[in-house]
Steps between C-alpha positions, in 0.01 A plus 500: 500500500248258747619296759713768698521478872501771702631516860443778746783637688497517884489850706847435629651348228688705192587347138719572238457344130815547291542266184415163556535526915299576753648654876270474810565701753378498868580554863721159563655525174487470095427217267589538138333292252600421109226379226565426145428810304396305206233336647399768711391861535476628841446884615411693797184680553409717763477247769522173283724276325344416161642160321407511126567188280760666200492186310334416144142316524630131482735577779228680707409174776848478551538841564194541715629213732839692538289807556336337779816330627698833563183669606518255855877537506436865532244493766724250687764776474212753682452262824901436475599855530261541728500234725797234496484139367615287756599091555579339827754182496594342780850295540386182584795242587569182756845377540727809316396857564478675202622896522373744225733800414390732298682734233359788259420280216579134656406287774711252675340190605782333748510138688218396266493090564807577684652563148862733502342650148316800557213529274377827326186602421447860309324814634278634172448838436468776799363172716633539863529203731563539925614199674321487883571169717406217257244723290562664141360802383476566128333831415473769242290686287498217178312232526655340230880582668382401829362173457828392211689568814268229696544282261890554461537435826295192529649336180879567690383288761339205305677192624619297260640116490356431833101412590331808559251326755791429745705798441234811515800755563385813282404837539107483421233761481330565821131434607339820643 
């Protein structure tokens, strides 16, 4: 069928296609990727990924966008498993100091607003997050886990009831 995408695999980089999933495999770690099978065919050849369109005609646009879609969700599995995604936050705070503990799947936001309620915000996927000084580090090898975590983290802190333009407490994302 037309409008298949095909994606070439990097030297360092192996892949497995089973079913309707596709494993990534590299030096910092593996990524493993599900499609829907009844939109899309996808195979490995030699040293490519092809992404075929398995749809009837009238379905074939829609099919050909989620070819596309998946086919940059792959390659942003290739630069994660072989180099890490990474965010910076930085504790920011004026009155209260805020302390960050963090747990496998959870972290603990503490003394937020000088609030006794610790807030939570979720770790996604294999993300994994360091805690130096008043700097976060959120990093692994999905972009799409890493930067949920980001966001999980800055929606915890959102500060709520109060005017956000006198009370600026937060952990926010770091300029570089």
């Amino acid at each position: 069928m037309e409008g298949g995408v095909t994606v070439n695999i990097p030297e360092k980089v192996t892949v497995d296609v089973k079913g309707d999933s596709v494993s990534i495999k590299g030096s910092l770690g593996t990524n493993v990727r599900k499609f829907n099978a009844n939109l899309l065919s996808i195979k490995k050849e030699q040293n490519a990924i092809v992404i075929e369109p398995a749809v009837e005609k009238h379905l074939h646009k829609k099919a050909s966008n989620a070819a596309n879609a998946v086919a940059k969700e792959i390659r942003n599995d290739f630069a994660g498993v072989e180099k890490h995604y990474e965010v910076k936050m930085q504790t920011v705070f004026e009155h209260f100091p805020i302390t960050v503990e963090i747990k496998p799947n959870i972290i603990n936001i503490k003394n937020m607003l000088g609030e006794r309620d610790i807030r939570k915000a979720k770790i996604v996927g294999t993300t994994k997050v360091e805690s130096k000084d008043q700097t976060l580090r959120v990093y692994g090898t999905s972009l799409d886990d890493v930067k949920q975590t980001a966001v999980n983290i800055r929606t915890a802190c959102k500060i709520r009831r109060k005017d956000d333009r006198t009370f600026q407490d937060g952990i926010y994302y770091a300029l570089e």
